[in-house]
Structures are given as C-alpha cells and as structure tokens.
C-alpha angles and dihedrals in degrees: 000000000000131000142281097216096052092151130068097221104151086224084079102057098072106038084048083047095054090041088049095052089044095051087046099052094069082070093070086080086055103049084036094056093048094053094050091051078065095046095044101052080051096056099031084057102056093036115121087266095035109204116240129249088262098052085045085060091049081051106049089035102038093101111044083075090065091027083072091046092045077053091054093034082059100050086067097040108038100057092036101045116022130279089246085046095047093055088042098054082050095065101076094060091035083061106040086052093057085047087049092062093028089061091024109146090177148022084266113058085043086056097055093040092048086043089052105044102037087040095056099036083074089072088059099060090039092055100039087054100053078042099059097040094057098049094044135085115243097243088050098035087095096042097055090036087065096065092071095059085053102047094046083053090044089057090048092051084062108050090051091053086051082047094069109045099022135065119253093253091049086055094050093050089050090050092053090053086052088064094047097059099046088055093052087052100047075071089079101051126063131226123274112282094221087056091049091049089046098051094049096250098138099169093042089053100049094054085045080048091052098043089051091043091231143130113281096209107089120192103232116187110229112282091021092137099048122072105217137190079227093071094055088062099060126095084230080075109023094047092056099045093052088048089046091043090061094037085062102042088060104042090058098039084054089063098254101144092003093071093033084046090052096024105136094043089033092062091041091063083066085084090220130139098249125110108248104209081061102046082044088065091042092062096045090047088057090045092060099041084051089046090046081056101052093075079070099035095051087053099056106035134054117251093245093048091052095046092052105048084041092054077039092052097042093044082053106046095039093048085051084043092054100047097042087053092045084052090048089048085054098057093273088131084158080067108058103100093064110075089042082052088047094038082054089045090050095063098039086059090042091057092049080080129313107079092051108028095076088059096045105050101036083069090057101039100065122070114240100258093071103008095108083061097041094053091046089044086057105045083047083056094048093050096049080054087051092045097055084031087065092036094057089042101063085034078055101047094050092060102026139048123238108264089053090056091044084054090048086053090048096054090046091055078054106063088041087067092055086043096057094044102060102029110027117103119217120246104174113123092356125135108228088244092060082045089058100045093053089066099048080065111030141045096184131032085227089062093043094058097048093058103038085057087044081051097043087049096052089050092055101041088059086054093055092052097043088052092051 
C-alpha cells in the first residue's frame, strides 16, 4: 500500500519525530526486561540458595512461550483497536508482572511474574514499529525506525548499570515505574492517519492529518480496512514470513539474545579475571553507541550490505573470542583481554545490523492491510527461535565448554551471511508499494536481479534496433 506521508512538506519531519520517540519509548520495558533476565539468573546464583542451571533455563526462557501468545493476542488488537491503544492496553500486565518478581517468596511466583512481564514487553516493540512505518516518509522510515533499537539498548544500558549497585527486587520496581510514565506520554501524541482512514474515522483523521501537517487524503489500496483470510494466501504475505522465519533462525542460533539474555553467566564461563556484571556494562555501552550510529548507518547503506558485513563481523570476533578463551583455559593468563575486547567487538558488529534489522524490515515487507498481523506472526516466529535457541544453549553448555559453543555461534553467523545474500530483498529508499510489488514477482534477491539486467538488456537492445 502507499504511504501516509506522500509529500515532503518540512511541517511533517518534527511531529513524525515526537510520535516516533513516544512510541519508542514503550520499548524501554522490553530492553529493560531483557537486561534484567540477565541480572536476575547472577544474583540468583551467589545468593545464599543459589538456583541451578535448570531452574536458570526456566528463568531466561520462561517468557518466549507467552511472548508467542502476546504475537497472537496482537493480530486481533492492533488492527482493531489502534496501534497507540494496543501499547496502552499492554501496560497493566506489563506492570503486575514486574509487582509479581518484585514480591516474589518462592521460584514460582518469579516464574509467572517473569513470564508475565518479559511475555507481554514484546507487543511494545512489534506495535511501535507498524506505528512508526505508517506515519513516516519513506526517505525518513529507516531513520525514525532506528530510534527504537537505541532506545531498547539504552534501557539495557541501564539495567545493567542498576545490576550492578542494586538488589534484583529495587531494579523490578524501577522497571514498573518506567511503564507508567510512557503511558502517561502516548497522551500527547495521536493515532496513525493511515489506521484512522482506514478505519473510516474521517473527523479523527483529519485532526491526526493536521498534527502531523500532512495531506488528509490517504491512497488505500481496495480491502485495506478488512483483515481476510484472502490476504494470508498471497505471496505478498507468505514470501515475507519464510524470509523473516530464517532470518530469524539464524539470528538466535548466532547468539544474538541467548548471550544478552545470559550475559553476565555467559561471560563468566570465559574463565577470565574480569568482573561480569562490568563488562556487562561495557557491552551494553557499546550496544547503545552502535545503535546511536545506525541512524547513519541506515542512511547511507543499503539494508542487505549492512546485514551482511554485520553476520561477517560477528562470525569473525566470536570465532577469535572462542579460541583466545580455549588458549586462557589452557593456562595462556597473558591472554585474558582478548575474548572481553572480541566479545565487545561481537556486539558492535551484531548491532550493525542483525539485532535490529529483523524488526525493521518485517514491518516494510507486508502490505497494510495485514501488516499489523504480519508484524505480530513474525515476532511470535522469532521468539519460538529464541525459545529453542535458549533451550540448545544450556543443552550446549552441559556437554561442551565455552569456546566450543562460541565456535558453534561463529559458524552460524556464517551461514546468515549466505542466507542474506541470496534471499534477502532490499528496502532502502523503497516505497512500501514497490516493496509489495517485489514480492508479487520474486522469491530471492538473486532471481530478482537476473531478471531486472535481462530486462534491462532487452530494453536496450530494442532500442538499438529501433535506432538502426
């Protein structure tokens, strides 16, 4: 479908701006709750029971089960009820989640709250981001996408920070009072303009129109408002989804949220003399500087380019990670600053483009009409991947020693970067239409460059005829 923003009035840069970091903001109780996965399994571990290895795995995995629930849950309420009323009406469980750990007497009452709070802060990212595509311009979409990555890594970066200095039960409290502020600002800020107009709500448009300073008259393709069955059978929906689902596969079996989820234990394992819970900070300090980049980075390079050399520079520094921490375990101590520098390097190269271009593009790649669904079809997909990623991990870590399962990670970034080469499309600079469209036509960006230059040689050698 086309766009809401059409026109490159200037009127319309700022108001999308203000929406965008509001919208955002709802993702601090995500990237919050997945630091503190990481804080809780630490000091779990040296309290005075410490929990086992299998009750850790309960505890970092606990919530991709409802996380696919929160996904179906969203195909029936974003596109129902709004995509601002959606992450408002997520907020309540969100909270009595964080109550739930915060009070917790036993492993069960934290399960369900961690369950709970981490299950339900998916929704947040998922909306924002079908939010944000359908109030931006397509030269700015990945610009203002980008927000959302830092200000999850921000969050993080704070959680880590609280880690360190404050008990588990402090830090869930301050999480809580995070999700009562960002409801109270989505108030300032008014529903998409396409959602309204699709919805029929002519008076409520045209005051969301005029906040954002843009035209009220929205191209909708025919059957916008209604969400078929129709529109599942499509390759404009099934094409997408397989591309995102092994996207996804190979994003979690690379390490990506296993090792953030298990951060502080996972570097531990290392066997080096360095205190986790700061080089903890240090990581997600160079996670948020990377993400604060990518709103430069996503102007400049193309989506496929990015994703590549950021599968390329993970496979590299974790492979150099694994092998200088086999060589410390064997007695090497000179050694020992070089897997905390390549786990550093690992994520710098991870948020070039991996952990946040999932997120990004499957937003772009379904049309309207579905694209709420879509969005929420293919978060519940990544956290299934997260799910059996966390699962192999700790069914990895009982039968093999670190630097073997750093290795398995390297060769997995690997294979992404095969992966993205031949299958994934190219967004950059694309209206959604033409987004569309490309999947009507083409299963594999290799494909869909051999037949656009035979087409661009047949073009030209009618020309060439026609001119002798």
């Amino acid at each position: 479908m086309n766009e809401v923003l059409t026109s490159t009035n200037i009127k319309g840069v700022w108001p999308q701006v203000l929406a965008t970091l509001v919208s955002s903001s709802f993702s601090i109780c995500f990237g919050s709750s997945i630091a503190y996965t990481a804080i809780l399994i630490a000091q779990l571990k040296n309290e005075f029971k410490p929990i086992t290895d299998d009750e850790a795995s309960w505890i970092s995995s606990i919530g991709s089960p409802l996380m696919v629930l929160t996904s179906g849950i969203l195909i029936l309420i974003v596109d129902a009820f709004g995509r601002l009323n959606s992450l408002r009406l997520m907020i309540a469980p969100f909270i009595l989640g964080q109550i739930l750990i915060a009070t917790s007497t036993n492993l069960s009452m934290l399960l369900v709250g961690k369950a709970l709070s981490i299950g339900v802060s998916v929704a947040f990212p998922i909306i924002s981001s079908v939010y944000i595509t359908e109030i931006s311009l397509p030269s700015a979409r990945g610009l203002l996408l980008s927000f959302k990555p830092v200000i999850i890594s921000f969050a993080m970066l704070i959680t880590y920070i609280q880690g360190k200095f404050f008990n588990w039960r402090i830090i869930a409290y301050i999480i809580g009072i995070y999700a009562i502020v960002v409801f109270l600002l989505s108030m300032l800020v008014p529903e998409s303009v396409l959602w309204l107009s699709s919805k029929h709500r002519k008076s409520q448009a045209a005051k969301s129109a005029k906040w954002f300073g843009v035209p009220e008259v929205v191209d909708v393709r025919p059957n916008n408002s209604k969400l078929k069955l129709s529109s599942f059978q499509k390759p404009t929906f099934y094409k997408p989804i397989a591309f995102i689902t092994g996207f996804y596969m190979f994003q979690e079996l690379s390490g990506t949220n296993v090792i953030f989820i298990n951060l502080i234990t996972f570097f531990d394992d290392f066997g080096t003399k360095y205190d986790p819970f700061t080089i903890s900070i240090y990581l997600s300090s160079a996670k948020f500087f990377m993400n604060m980049c990518n709103s430069w980075l996503m102007s400049r390079f193309g989506r496929r380019s990015l994703t590549m050399f950021s599968f390329l520079g993970m496979a590299i520094a974790i492979t150099v990670s694994a092998t200088f921490t086999m060589m410390v375990n064997k007695g090497g101590t000179s050694y020992q600053w070089v897997p905390p520098v390549m786990l550093i390097a690992y994520v710098v190269f991870l948020n070039c483009g991996v952990m946040f271009m999932p997120y990004l593009i499957s937003s772009e790649l379904c049309p309207g009409r579905i694209r709420g669904a879509a969005q929420s079809i293919s978060f519940a997909i990544s956290h299934v991947m997260t799910f059996i990623a966390l699962q192999l991990y700790y069914l990895l870590k009982k039968h093999c020693t670190s630097w073997y399962i750093q290795y398995y990670f390297g060769a997995m970034a690997l294979v992404g970067v095969f992966y993205s080469y031949v299958f994934m499309p190219e967004t950059h600079n694309k209206t959604l239409t033409e987004i569309e469209d490309y999947f009507w036509s083409h299963s594999n960006y290799i494909s869909a460059q051999t037949v656009k230059k035979n087409q661009e040689k047949n073009v030209l050698l009618k020309t060439n005829q026609f001119n002798c």
